[in-house]
C-alpha positions in Angstrom: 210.3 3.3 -19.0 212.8 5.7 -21.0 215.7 7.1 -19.7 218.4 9.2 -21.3 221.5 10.6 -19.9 223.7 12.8 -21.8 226.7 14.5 -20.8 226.2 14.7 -17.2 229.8 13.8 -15.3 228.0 14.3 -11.9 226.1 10.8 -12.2 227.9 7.6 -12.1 227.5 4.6 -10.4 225.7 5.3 -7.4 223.0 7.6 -9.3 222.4 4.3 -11.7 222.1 1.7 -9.0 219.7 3.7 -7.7 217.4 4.2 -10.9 218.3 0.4 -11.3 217.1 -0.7 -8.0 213.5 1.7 -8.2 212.8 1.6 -12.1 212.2 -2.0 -12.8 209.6 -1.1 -15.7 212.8 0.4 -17.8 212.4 -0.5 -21.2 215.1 2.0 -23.1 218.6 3.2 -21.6 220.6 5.7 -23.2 223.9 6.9 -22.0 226.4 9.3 -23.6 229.0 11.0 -22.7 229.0 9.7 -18.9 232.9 9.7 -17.7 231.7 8.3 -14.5 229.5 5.5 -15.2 231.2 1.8 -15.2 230.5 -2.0 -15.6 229.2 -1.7 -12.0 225.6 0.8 -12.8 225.2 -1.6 -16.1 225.4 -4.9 -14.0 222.8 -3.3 -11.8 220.3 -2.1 -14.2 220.7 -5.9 -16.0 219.8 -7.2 -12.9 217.1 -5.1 -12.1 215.2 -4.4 -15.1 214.4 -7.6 -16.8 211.9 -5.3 -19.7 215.2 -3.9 -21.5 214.3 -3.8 -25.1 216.9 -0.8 -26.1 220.2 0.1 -24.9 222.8 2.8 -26.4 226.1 3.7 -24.9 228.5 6.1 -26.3 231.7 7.8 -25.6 231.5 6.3 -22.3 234.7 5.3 -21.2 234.4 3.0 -18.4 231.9 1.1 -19.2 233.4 -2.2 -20.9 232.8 -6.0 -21.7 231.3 -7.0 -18.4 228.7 -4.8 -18.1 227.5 -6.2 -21.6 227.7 -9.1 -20.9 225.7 -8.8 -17.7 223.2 -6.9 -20.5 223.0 -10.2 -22.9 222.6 -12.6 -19.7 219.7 -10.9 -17.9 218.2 -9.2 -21.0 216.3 -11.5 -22.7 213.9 -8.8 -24.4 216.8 -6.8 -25.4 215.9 -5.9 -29.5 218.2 -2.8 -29.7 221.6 -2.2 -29.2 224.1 0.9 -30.1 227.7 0.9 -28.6 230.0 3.7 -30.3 233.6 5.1 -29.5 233.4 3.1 -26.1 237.1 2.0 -26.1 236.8 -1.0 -23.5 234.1 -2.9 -25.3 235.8 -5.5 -27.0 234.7 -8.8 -28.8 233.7 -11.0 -25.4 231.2 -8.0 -24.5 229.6 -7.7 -28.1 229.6 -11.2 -28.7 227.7 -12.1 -25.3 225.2 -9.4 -26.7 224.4 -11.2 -29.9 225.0 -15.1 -28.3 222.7 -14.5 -25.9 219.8 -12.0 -27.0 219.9 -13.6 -30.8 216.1 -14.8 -30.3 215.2 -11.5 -30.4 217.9 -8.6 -31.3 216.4 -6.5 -34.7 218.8 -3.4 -34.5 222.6 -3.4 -34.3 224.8 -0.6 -34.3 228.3 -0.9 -33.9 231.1 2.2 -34.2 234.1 3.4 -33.4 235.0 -0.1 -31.6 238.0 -1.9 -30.9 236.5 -5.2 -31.7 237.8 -7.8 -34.4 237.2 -10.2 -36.8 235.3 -12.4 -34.2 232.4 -10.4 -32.9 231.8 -10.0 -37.0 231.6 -14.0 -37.3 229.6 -14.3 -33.9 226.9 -11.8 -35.9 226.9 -13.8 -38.6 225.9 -16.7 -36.9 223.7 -15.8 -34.5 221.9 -13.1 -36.0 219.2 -14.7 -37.1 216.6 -11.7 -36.0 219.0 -9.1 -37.5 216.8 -6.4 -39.5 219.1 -3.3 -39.2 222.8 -3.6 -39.1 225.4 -0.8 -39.2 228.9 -1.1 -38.7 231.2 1.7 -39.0 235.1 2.6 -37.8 236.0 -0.6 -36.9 239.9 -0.3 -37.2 240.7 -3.7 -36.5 238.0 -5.7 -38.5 239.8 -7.5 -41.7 238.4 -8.7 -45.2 238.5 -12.0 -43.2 236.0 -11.0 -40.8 233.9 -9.1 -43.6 233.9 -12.3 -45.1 232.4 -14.4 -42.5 229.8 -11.4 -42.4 229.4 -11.9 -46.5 231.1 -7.8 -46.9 232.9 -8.5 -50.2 232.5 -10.2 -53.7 233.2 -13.9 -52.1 230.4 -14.0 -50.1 228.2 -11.2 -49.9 225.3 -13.1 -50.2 225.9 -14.9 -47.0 224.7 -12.2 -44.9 221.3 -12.7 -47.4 220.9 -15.8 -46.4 222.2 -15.9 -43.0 219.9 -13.1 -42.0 217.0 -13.9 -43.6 214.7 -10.6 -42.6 217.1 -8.3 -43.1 215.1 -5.1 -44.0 217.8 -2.6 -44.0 221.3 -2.7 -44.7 223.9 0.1 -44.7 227.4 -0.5 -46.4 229.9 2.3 -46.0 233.5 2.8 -47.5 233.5 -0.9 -48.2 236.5 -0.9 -50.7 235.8 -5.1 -51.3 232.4 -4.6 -52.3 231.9 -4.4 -56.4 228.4 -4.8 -58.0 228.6 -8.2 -58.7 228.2 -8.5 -54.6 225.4 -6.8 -54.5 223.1 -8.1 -56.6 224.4 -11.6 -55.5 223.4 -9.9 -52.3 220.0 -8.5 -53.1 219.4 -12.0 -54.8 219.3 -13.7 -51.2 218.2 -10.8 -49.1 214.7 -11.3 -50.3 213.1 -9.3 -47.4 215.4 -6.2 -47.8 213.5 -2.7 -47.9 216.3 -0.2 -48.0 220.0 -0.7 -48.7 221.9 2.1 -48.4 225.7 2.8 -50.1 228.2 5.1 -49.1 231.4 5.6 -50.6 231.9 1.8 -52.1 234.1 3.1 -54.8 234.0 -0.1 -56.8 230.0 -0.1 -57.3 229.1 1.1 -61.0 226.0 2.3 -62.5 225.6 -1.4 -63.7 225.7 -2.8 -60.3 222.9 -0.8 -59.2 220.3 -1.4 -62.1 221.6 -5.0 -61.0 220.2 -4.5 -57.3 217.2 -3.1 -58.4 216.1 -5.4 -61.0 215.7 -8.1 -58.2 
């Protein structure tokens, strides 16, 4: 039901068709540092192993927006997913990922990802189910796409409402982000459990006696 496969260059495609084609009861995939492993063993284990609830992929090269998108199509129990410094996974594979499993996917992580303003507004929408979201190194995401996702002062709150059982929520280096967003935030988020701040320069003591008294 669990597999995990770290740093082993010797298995690509062939090895994970296999394990697709045998392993039908596989429930959690992880994969990190695989050079060898493509679109092509992802498409087969989404079409093999309908029980998916968690999937991680990292520094994994190859693998890009079709495999996840394979992933969100044939993965309807997917709750879990973690993609970081995968440089071919762009917008159309995250947001097929969210479009498609948003019934039931908890846990996002996204890092290190060439993605844009638009897999940001396709979470907002979509991620009704969303409990845990992290988002770190995205180079190319704006204050446009933050604010579709409610990351500064205009609309942090959005992401309150938007999500409605968000439980945890991790905000790092968000220059926008003053305390006035917050508690507008933690106003909304009336479910969240554990909120977590990291280098948001512009938050001030008051901001956080803010958060807390609601």
């Amino acid at each position: 039901k669990v597999l995990s496969l770290w740093n082993v260059p010797r298995v690509g495609d062939e090895g994970l068709c296999e394990i697709a084609k045998e392993c039908h009861l596989l429930e959690k995939l992880d994969l990190c540092q695989c050079p060898h492993l493509s679109n092509k063993g992802l498409i087969a284990i989404a079409a093999n192993c309908p029980n998916l609830t968690a999937l991680s992929i990292q520094s994994c090269p190859k693998i890009g927006n079709e495999g996840l998108q394979a992933i969100g199509k044939l993965c309807p129990k997917l709750q879990s997913i973690s993609i970081k410094d995968c440089p071919l996974v762009g917008d159309h594979g995250v947001s097929s990922l969210l479009s498609s499993a948003s019934s039931v996917l908890s846990k996002v992580k996204l890092q290190g990802l060439s993605i844009t303003d638009f897999s940001l507004a396709v979470i907002g929408h979509y991620g009704k189910s969303v409990t845990n979201l992290m988002l770190s190194g995205l180079q190319n995401v704006s204050e446009k796409g933050f604010w579709v996702m409610g990351v500064t002062d205009v609309s942090l709150e959005a992401i309150g409402k938007g999500c409605a059982n968000l439980k945890q929520m991790c905000l790092r280096r968000c220059c926008f982000v003053s305390g006035d967003g917050l508690v507008a935030f933690a106003k909304s988020a009336g479910s969240l459990e554990c909120l977590q701040l990291e280098e948001c320069n512009r938050v001030t003591q008051s901001g956080v006696v803010g958060v807390l008294s609601n």
